[in-house]
MARZA-843523 format. One line per field, with one value per residue (C-alpha): x, y, z. Coordinates in Angstrom, 2 decimals, padded with zeros to 5 digits. Each point is the difference from the previous one (the first is absolute). Layout:
<recs>
X = (X | ...) $
Y = (Y | ...) $
Z = (Z | ...) $
</recs>
This chain:
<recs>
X = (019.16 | -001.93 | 001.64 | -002.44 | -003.21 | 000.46 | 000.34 | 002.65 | -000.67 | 002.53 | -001.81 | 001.48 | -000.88 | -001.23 | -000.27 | -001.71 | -000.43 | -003.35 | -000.13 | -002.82 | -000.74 | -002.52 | -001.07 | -000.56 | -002.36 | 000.03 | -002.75 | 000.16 | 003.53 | 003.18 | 001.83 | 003.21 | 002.34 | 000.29 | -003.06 | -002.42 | 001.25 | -002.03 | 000.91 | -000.58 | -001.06 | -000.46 | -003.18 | -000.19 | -000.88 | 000.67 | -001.04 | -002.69 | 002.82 | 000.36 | 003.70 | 000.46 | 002.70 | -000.86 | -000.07 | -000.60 | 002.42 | -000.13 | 001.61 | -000.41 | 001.67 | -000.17 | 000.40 | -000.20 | -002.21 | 002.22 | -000.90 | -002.21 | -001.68 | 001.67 | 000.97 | 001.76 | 000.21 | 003.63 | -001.02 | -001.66 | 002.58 | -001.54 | 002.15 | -000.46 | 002.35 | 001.74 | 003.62 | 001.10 | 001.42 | -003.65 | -001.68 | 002.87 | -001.11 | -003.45 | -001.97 | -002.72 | -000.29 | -002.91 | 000.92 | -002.75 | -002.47 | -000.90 | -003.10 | -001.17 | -000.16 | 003.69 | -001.53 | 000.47 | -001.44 | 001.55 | -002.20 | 001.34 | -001.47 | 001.40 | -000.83 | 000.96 | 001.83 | -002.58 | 002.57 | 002.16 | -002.52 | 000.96 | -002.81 | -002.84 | 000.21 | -002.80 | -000.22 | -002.65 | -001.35 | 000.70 | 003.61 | 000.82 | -000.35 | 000.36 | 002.84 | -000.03 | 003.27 | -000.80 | 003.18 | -000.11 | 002.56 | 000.29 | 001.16 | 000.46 | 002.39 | 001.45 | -001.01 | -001.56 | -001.81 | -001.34 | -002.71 | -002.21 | -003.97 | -001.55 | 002.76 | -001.86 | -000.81 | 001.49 | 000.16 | -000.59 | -000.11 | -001.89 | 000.75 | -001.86 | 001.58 | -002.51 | 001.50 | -002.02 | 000.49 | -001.91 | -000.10 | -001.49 | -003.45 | 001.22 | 003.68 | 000.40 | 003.05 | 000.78 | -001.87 | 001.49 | -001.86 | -003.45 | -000.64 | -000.55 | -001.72 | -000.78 | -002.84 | -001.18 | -003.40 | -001.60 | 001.44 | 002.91 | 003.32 | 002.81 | 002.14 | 000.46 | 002.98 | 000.38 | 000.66 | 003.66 | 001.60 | 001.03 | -002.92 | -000.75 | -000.19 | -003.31 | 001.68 | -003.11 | 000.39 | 000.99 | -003.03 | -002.27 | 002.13 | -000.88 | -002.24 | -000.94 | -003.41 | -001.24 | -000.86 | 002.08 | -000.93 | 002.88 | -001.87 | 001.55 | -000.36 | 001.37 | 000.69 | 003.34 | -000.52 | -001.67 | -001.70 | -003.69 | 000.44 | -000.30 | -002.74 | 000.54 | 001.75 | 000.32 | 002.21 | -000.22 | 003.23 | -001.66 | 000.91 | 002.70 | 001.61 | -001.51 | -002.04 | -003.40 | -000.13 | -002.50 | 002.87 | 002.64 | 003.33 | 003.61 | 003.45 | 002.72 | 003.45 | 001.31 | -002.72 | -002.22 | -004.13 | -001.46 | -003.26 | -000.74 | -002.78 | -000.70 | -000.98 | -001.73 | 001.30 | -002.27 | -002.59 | 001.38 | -001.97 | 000.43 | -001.99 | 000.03 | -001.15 | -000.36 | 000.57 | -001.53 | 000.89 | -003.55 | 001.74 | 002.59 | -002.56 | 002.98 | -000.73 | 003.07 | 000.12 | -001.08 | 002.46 | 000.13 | -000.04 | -002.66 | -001.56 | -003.52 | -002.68 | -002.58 | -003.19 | 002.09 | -001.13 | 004.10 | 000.23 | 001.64 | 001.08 | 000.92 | 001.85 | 000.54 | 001.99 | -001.61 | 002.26 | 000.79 | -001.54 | -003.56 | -001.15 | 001.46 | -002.59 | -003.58 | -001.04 | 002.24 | -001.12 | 001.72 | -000.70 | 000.78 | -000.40 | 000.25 | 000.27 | 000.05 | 000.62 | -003.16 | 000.83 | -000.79 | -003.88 | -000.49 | -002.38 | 000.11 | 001.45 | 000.41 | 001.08 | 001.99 | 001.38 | 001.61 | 002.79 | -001.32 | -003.70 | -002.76 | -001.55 | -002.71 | -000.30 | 001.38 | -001.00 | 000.75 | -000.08 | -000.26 | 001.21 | -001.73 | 001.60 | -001.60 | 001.92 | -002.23 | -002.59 | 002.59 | 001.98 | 003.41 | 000.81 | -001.14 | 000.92 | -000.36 | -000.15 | 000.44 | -000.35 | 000.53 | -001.22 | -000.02 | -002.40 | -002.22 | 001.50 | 003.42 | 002.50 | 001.97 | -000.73 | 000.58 | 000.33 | 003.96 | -000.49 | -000.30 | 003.76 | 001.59 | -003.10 | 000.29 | -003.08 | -000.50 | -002.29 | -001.15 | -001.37 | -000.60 | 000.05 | -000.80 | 002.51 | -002.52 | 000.23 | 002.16 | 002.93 | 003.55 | 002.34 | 003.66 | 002.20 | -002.29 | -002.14 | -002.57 | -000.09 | -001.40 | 001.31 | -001.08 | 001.03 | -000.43 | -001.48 | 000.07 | -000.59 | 003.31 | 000.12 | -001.89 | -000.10 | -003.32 | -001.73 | 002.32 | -001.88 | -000.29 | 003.25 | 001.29 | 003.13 | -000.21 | 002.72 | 001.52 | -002.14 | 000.52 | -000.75 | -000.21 | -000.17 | -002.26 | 001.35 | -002.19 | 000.87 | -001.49 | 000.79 | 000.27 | -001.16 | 001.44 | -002.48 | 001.08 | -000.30 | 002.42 | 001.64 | -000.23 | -003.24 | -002.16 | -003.26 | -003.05 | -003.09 | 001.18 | -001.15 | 001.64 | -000.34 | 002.69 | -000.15 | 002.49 | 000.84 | -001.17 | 001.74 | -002.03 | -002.44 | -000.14 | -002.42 | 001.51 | -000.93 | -000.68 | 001.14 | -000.79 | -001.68 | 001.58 | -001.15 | 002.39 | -000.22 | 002.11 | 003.99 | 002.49 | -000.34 | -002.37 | 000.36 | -000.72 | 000.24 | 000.16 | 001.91 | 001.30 | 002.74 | -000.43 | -001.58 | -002.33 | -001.38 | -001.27 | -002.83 | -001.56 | -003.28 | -000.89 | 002.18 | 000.69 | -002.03 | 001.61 | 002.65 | 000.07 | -000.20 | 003.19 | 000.35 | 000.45 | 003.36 | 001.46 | 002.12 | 001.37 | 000.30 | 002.99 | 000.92 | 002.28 | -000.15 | 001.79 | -001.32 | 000.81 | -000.83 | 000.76 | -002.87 | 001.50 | -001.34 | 003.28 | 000.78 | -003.43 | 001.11 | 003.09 | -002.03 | -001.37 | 003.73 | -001.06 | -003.23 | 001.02 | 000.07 | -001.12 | 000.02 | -000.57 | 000.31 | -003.51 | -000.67 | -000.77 | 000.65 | 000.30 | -002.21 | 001.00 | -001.13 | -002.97 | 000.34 | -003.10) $
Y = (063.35 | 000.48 | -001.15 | 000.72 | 000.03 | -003.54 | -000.16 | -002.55 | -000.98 | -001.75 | -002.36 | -000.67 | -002.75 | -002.19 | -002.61 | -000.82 | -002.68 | -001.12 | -002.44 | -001.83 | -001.46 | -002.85 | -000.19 | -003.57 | -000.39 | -003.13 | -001.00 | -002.26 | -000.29 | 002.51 | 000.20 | -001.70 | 001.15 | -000.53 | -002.36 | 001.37 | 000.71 | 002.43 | -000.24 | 003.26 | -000.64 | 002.20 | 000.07 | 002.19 | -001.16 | 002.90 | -000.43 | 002.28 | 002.55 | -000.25 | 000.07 | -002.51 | -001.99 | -002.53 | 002.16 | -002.61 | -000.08 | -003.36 | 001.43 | -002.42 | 001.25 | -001.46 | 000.98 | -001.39 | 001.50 | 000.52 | -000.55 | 003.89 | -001.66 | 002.45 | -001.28 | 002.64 | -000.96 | 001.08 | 003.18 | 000.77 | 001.99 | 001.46 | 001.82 | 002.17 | -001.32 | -002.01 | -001.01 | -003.67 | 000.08 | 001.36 | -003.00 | -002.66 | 001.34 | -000.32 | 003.65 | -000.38 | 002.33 | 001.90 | 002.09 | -001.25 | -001.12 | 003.35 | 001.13 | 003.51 | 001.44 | -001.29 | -002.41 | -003.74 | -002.10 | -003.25 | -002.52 | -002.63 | -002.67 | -000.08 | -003.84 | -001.93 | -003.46 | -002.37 | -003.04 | -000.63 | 001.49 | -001.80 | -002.77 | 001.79 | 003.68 | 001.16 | 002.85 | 002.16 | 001.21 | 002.45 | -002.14 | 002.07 | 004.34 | 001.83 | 002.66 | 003.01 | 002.22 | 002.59 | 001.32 | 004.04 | 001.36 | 003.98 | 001.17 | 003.39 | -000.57 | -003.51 | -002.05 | -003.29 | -000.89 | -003.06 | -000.64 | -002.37 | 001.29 | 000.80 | 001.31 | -000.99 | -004.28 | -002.38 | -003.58 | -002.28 | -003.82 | -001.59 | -003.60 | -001.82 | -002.91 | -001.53 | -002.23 | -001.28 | -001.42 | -002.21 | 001.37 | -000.95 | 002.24 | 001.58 | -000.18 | 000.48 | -002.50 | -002.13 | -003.06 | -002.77 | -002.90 | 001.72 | -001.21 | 002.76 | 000.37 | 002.94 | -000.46 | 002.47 | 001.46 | -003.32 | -002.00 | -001.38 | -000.67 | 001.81 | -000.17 | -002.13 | -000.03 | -000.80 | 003.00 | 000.04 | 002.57 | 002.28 | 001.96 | -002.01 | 001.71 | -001.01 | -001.17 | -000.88 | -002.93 | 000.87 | 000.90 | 000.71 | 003.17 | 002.67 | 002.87 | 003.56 | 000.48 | -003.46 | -001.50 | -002.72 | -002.08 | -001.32 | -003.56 | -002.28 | -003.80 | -001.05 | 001.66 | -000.74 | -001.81 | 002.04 | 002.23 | 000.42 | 000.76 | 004.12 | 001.60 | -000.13 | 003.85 | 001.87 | 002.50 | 001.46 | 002.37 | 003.85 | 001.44 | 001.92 | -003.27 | 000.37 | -003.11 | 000.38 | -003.07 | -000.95 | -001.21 | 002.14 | 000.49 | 001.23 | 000.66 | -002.22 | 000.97 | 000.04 | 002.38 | -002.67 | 000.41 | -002.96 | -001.23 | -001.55 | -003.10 | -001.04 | -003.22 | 000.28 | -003.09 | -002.18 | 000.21 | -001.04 | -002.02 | -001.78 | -001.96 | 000.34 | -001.29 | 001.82 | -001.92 | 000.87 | -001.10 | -000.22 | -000.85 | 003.32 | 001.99 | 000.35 | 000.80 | -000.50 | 001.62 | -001.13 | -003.37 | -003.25 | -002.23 | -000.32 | -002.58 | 000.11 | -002.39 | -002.01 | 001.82 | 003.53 | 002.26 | 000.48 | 003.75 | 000.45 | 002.73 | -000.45 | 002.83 | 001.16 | 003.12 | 000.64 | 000.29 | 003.79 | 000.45 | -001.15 | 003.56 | -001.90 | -002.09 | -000.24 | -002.24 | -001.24 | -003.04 | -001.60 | -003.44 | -001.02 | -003.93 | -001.78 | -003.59 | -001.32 | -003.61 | -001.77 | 000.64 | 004.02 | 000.73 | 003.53 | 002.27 | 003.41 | 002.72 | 003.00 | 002.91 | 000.92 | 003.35 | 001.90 | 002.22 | -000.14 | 000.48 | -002.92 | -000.76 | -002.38 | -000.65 | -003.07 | -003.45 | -002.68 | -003.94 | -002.34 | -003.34 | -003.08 | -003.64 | -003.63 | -001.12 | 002.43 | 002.93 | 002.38 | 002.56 | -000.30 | 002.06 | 002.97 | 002.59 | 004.07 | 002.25 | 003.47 | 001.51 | 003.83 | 001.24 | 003.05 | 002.55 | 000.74 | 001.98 | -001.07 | -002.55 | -000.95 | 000.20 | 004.02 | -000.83 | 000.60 | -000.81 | -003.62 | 000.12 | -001.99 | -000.71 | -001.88 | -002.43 | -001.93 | -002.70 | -001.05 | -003.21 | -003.16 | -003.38 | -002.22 | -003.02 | -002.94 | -003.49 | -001.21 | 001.86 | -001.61 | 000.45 | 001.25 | 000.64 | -001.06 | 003.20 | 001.02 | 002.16 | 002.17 | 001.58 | 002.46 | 001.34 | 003.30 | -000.48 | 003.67 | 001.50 | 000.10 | 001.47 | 003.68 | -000.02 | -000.12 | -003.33 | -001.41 | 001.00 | -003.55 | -001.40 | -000.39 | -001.22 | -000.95 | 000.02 | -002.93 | -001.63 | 001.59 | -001.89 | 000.39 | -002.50 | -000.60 | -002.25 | -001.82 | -002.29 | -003.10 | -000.38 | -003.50 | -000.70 | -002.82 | -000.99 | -002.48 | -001.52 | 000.37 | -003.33 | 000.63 | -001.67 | 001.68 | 001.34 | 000.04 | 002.26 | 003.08 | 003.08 | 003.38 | 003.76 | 001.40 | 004.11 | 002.65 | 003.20 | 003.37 | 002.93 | 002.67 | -001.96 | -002.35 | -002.47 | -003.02 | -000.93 | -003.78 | -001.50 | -004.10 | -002.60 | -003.58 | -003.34 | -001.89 | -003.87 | -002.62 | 000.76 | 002.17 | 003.29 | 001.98 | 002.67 | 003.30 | 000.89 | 003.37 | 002.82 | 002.88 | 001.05 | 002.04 | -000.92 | -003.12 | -001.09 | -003.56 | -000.58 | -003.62 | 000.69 | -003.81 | -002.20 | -003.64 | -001.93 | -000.95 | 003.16 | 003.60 | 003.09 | 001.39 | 003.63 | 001.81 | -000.27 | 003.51 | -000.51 | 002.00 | -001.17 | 001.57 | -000.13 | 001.95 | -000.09 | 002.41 | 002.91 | -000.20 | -002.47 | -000.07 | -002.64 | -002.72 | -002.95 | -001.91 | 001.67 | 000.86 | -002.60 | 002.27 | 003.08 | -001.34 | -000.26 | -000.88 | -001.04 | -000.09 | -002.58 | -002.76 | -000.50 | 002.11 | -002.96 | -001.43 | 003.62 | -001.27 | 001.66 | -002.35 | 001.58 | -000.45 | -004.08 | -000.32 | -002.10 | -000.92) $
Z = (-055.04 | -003.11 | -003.54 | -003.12 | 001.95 | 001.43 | 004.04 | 001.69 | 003.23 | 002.13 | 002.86 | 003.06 | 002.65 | -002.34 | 002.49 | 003.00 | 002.43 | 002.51 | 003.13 | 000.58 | 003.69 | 001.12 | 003.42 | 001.75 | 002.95 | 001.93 | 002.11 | 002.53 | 001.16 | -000.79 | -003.39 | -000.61 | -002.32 | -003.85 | 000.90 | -002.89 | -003.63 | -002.35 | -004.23 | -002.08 | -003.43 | -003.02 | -001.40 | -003.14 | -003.03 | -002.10 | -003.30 | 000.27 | -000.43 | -003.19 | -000.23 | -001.89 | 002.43 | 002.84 | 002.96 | 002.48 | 002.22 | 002.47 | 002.85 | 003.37 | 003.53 | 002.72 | 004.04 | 003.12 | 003.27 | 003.06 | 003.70 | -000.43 | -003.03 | -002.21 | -003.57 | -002.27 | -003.57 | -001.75 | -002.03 | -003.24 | -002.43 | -003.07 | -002.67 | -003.10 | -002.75 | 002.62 | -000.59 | -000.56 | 003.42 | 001.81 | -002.01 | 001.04 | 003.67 | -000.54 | -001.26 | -001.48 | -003.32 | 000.24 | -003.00 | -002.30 | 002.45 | 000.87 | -001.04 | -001.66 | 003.56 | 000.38 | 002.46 | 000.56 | 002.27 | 001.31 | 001.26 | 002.48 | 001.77 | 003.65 | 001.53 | 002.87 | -000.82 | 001.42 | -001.16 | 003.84 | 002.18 | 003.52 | 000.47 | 001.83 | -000.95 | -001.91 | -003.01 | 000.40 | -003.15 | -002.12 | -000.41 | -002.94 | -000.60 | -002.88 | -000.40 | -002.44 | -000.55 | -001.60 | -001.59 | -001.63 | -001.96 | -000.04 | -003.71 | 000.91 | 002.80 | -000.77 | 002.79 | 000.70 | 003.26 | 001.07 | 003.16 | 001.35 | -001.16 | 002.15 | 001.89 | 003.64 | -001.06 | 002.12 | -000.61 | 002.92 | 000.14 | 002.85 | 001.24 | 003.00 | 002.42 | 002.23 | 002.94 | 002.52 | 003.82 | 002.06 | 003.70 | 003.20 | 000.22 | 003.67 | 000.22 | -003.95 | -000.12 | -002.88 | -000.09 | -001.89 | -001.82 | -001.55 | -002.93 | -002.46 | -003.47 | -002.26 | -002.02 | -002.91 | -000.54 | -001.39 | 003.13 | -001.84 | 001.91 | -001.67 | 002.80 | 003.11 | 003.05 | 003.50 | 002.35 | 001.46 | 002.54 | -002.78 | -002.74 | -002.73 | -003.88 | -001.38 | -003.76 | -002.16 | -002.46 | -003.56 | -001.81 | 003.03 | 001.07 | 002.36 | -001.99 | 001.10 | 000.69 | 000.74 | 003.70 | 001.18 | 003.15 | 002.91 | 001.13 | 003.05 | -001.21 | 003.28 | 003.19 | 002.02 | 003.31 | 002.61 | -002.22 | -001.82 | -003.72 | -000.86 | -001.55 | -003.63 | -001.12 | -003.40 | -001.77 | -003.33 | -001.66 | -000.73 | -003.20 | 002.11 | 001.20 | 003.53 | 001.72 | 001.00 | 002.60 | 003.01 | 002.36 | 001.89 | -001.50 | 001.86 | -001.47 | 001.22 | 000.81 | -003.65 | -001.03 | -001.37 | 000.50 | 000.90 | -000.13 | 003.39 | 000.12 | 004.19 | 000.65 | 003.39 | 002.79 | 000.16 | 003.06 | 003.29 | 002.43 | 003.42 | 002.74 | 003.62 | 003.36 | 003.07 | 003.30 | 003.62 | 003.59 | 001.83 | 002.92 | 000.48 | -002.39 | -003.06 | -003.38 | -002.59 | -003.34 | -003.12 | -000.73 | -001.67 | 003.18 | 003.04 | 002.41 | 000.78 | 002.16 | -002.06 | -000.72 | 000.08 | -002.94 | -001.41 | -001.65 | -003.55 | -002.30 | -003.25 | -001.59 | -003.68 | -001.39 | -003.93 | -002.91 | -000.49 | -003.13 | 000.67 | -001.81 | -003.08 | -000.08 | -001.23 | 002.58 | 002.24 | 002.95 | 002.73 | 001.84 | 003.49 | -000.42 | 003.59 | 000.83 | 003.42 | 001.30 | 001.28 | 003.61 | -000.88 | -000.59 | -002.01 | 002.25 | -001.79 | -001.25 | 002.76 | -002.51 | -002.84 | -000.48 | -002.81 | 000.62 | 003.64 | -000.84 | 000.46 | -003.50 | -000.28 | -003.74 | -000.49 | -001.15 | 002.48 | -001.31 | 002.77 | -001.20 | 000.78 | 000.37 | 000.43 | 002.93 | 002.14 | 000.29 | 001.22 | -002.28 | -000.30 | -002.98 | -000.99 | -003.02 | 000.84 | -003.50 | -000.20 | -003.36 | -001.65 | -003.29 | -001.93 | 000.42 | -003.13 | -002.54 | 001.15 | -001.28 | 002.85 | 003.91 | 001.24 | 003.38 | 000.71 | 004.02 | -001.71 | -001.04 | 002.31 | 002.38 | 003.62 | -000.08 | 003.45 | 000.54 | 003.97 | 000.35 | 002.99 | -000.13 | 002.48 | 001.09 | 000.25 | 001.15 | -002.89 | 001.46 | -000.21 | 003.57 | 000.04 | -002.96 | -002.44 | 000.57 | -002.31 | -003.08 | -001.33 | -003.66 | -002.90 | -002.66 | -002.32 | -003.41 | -001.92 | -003.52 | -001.72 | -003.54 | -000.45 | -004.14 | -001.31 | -000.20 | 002.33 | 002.86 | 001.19 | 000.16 | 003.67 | 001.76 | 004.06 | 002.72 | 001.65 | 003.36 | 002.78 | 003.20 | 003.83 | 002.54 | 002.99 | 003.01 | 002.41 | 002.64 | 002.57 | 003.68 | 001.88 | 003.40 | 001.88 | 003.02 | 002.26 | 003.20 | 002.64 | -000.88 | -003.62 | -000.64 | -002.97 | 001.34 | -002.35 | 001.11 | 000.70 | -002.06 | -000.63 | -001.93 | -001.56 | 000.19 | -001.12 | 001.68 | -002.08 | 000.15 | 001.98 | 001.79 | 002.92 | -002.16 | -001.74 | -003.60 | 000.07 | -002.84 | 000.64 | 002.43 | 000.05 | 002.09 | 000.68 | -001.06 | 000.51 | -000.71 | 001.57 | -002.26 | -001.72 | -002.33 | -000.62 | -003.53 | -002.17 | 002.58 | -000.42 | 001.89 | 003.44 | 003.22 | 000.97 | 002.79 | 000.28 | 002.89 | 000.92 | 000.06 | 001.15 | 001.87 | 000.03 | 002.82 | 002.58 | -000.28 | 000.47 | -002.07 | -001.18 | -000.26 | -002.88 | -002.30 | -001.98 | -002.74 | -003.20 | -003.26 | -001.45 | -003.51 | -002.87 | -003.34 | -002.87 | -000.69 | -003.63 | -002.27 | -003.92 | -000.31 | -001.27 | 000.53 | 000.54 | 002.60 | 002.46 | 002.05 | 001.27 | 000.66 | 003.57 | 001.72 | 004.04 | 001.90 | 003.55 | 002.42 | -003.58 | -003.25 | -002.52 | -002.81 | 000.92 | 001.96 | 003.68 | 002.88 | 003.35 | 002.97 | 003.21 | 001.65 | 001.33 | 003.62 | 001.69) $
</recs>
């Protein structure tokens, strides 16, 4: 209506309202709910207006993220010539904040409260965004809007967990008992645990916190029992909250990723002895007991299984280091084979001692490096390698009868920590040790009333398998006394001839008899108990090891 040239306009909707949303992402495990809180602050300063009245208005809201990471702030209400019951409820008068373009832009300063973050979650920057609200009023038709400008922004808030698990390198279960440190990019510790069944949070100490963009390094200080310390790993957080790491990672059962760090077992390694019937022409596998004759060359194979992570390393060496008692003479090393294939580059150490010329310790090295141009070892067949060593040694003169038996143990010395100047540090296995029986036979020669003869002579042969000849293993004269011995048998069959008889009597003919012995196959060398591992020498006794042949009557 029009009254003496002046215009009236009645406005309608002269309020409006505006919802503002944040979005929370959590990286490295799921979201739980009302976890995060985000504050919404006003952040004009409006003087510039030129009102002439304090425009600032300090408005704060908060909101809580729920298990979607969606926080929604309570809404914005804006009001031209609001009533005393919009202010009491919180419009905000934009009536003379408008600007000639009936315009006004409220700035806000949307921020994530960084005050009860759970210990180990980590903000990744920006923690704060702007906000404009641009809020129009239309004159001509009387209404107020309000909207978020631009109309497409979205707000998102990024935070980063990091958990970690220590795991067996091939069966990838837990391993409890590694001794854990996180160290920053100037090799500081900020952070040190010991590995349990469960993922451990990696909560830096206040001050040295977690930051996006820098390189942090997971270091074993001490491996658990039964396993070589892991090749030192990194991470570093992305601007996006993602981890750039060189180790695997898996999500548990609750959704959680995991950084997984393998310590490899440690190298395995045992010793065996391989025992042989000459007599019935029997081999027996590869074992830890045996009886052989004096002079016999005695076969050995020492066997190692690598750590599985050899490819971890730079250089990476293993030692077979043997010791035998003085009754076992080294004679030389047969072959030694890689995953089944005969190698010859290794360095053997023969070790020499002053109680005679022979050897009776030795050390065998085989060592890998990294080809030039690489940093570690490429070769993956290496993971996990079966190394075998074949050997003799000869069972001299020294040689102790029965139970006592004679030993021969070694054990595996290997490289056992793959981080950079470390290359040297090694661990070794236990001794393992096999046994080697020999025995001694008596002859009783007599006359026919009991008398002991002296001047009679004899050979002592054993039957071979697959030929009618006999392998003669002593000659003996007998002197004065009723028995003479026969020492350093094996077991199977002999047969004892008088090559020269007494004067005054006749020859006897020749005497067969078997040496029969059993010992335990197994043998957890121990040197308490090698005395048990020979159980029965037949027909004597297998405490001082002689076997009783039949008497000898003349």
């Amino acid at each position: 209506q029009v009254f003496g040239g002046i215009d009236f306009i009645n406005t309608y909707h002269t309020f409006t309202e505006t919802e503002i949303k944040a979005n929370k992402i959590m990286k490295g495990r799921k979201l739980e709910d009302g976890e995060f809180t985000f504050t919404l602050k006003d952040l004009n300063e409006d003087a510039a207006q030129n009102t002439g009245v304090d425009l600032s208005v300090k408005v704060v809201k908060t909101s809580d993220s729920d298990y979607e990471g969606l926080a929604t702030f309570d809404k914005l209400h804006f009001a031209i010539n609001p009533t005393a019951e919009q202010l009491q409820a919180g419009y905000i008068d934009v009536t003379k904040r408008l600007d000639a373009n009936d315009q006004y832009k409220m700035e806000l300063e949307m921020a994530e409260d960084l005050t009860n973050l759970k210990e180990g979650v980590i903000p990744v920057p920006p923690t704060s965004r702007k906000v404009t609200v641009l809020v129009t009023y239309d004159r001509t038709n009387g209404i107020l809007s309000a909207a978020i400008d631009p109309a497409d922004a979205k707000f998102e808030f990024i935070n980063r967990e990091i958990s970690v698990k220590k795991v067996d390198l091939l069966s990838e279960k837990e391993i409890v008992g590694a001794k854990m440190q996180v160290l920053d990019e100037a090799g500081d510790v900020i952070f040190s645990y010991t590995s349990t069944t469960e993922p451990t949070i990696i909560k830096a100490a206040e001050g040295k916190e977690l930051a996006v963009g820098k390189t942090y390094t997971l270091h074993e200080e001490l491996a658990p029992k039964g396993y070589t310390i892991a090749r030192d790993t990194t991470f570093k957080i992305l601007e996006n909250g993602e981890l750039e790491v060189t180790c695997d990672k898996a999500t548990d059962d609750e959704g959680r990723e995991v950084l997984l760090v393998k310590d490899a077992p440690v190298p395995t390694f045992e010793k065996k002895i391989k025992d042989k019937n000459d007599t019935e022409g029997t081999e027996s596998g590869w074992q830890d007991s045996a009886d052989y004759d004096i002079g016999d060359s005695v076969p050995y194979q020492l066997t190692a299984k690598l750590a599985g992570n050899v490819t971890d390393y730079p250089s990476y060496h293993i030692t077979f280091h043997d010791v035998m008692e003085s009754s076992l003479d080294f004679e030389k090393i047969e072959k030694v084979l890689v995953n089944g294939e005969e190698v010859k580059d290794y360095d053997l150490e023969l070790v020499k001692n002053d109680s005679d010329s022979n050897i009776h310790e030795f050390n065998l090295t085989l060592t890998w490096k990294k080809a030039d141009g690489e940093d570690r070892i490429t070769d993956g067949k290496l993971n996990g390698a079966a190394v075998e060593v074949y050997f003799t040694a000869k069972l001299n003169e020294r040689a102790a009868f029965g139970k006592q038996g004679n030993v021969n143990k070694c054990q595996l010395i290997y490289s056992s920590n793959p981080n950079v100047g470390q290359e040297g540090k090694v661990e070794s296995t236990e001794y393992d040790a096999v046994i080697a029986f020999t025995y001694k036979v008596v002859v009783n020669k007599v006359s026919e009333k009991g008398n002991p003869l002296a001047g009679a002579e004899f050979k002592l042969e054993k039957k071979i398998k697959g030929t009618t000849e006999l392998k003669l293993i002593d000659c003996v004269k007998a002197e004065n006394g009723v028995s003479f011995t026969f020492k350093g048998l094996d077991d199977g069959t002999y047969v004892l001839t008088e090559t020269k008889h007494p004067k005054g009597y006749k020859q006897i003919a020749p005497i067969t008899f078997t040496v029969t012995a059993k010992h335990t196959p197994d043998w957890d060398g121990n040197e308490n108990s090698r005395i048990d591992i020979l159980t029965n020498l037949e027909g004597g006794d297998p405490y001082l090891g002689y076997v009783k042949a039949p008497e000898l009557i003349f």
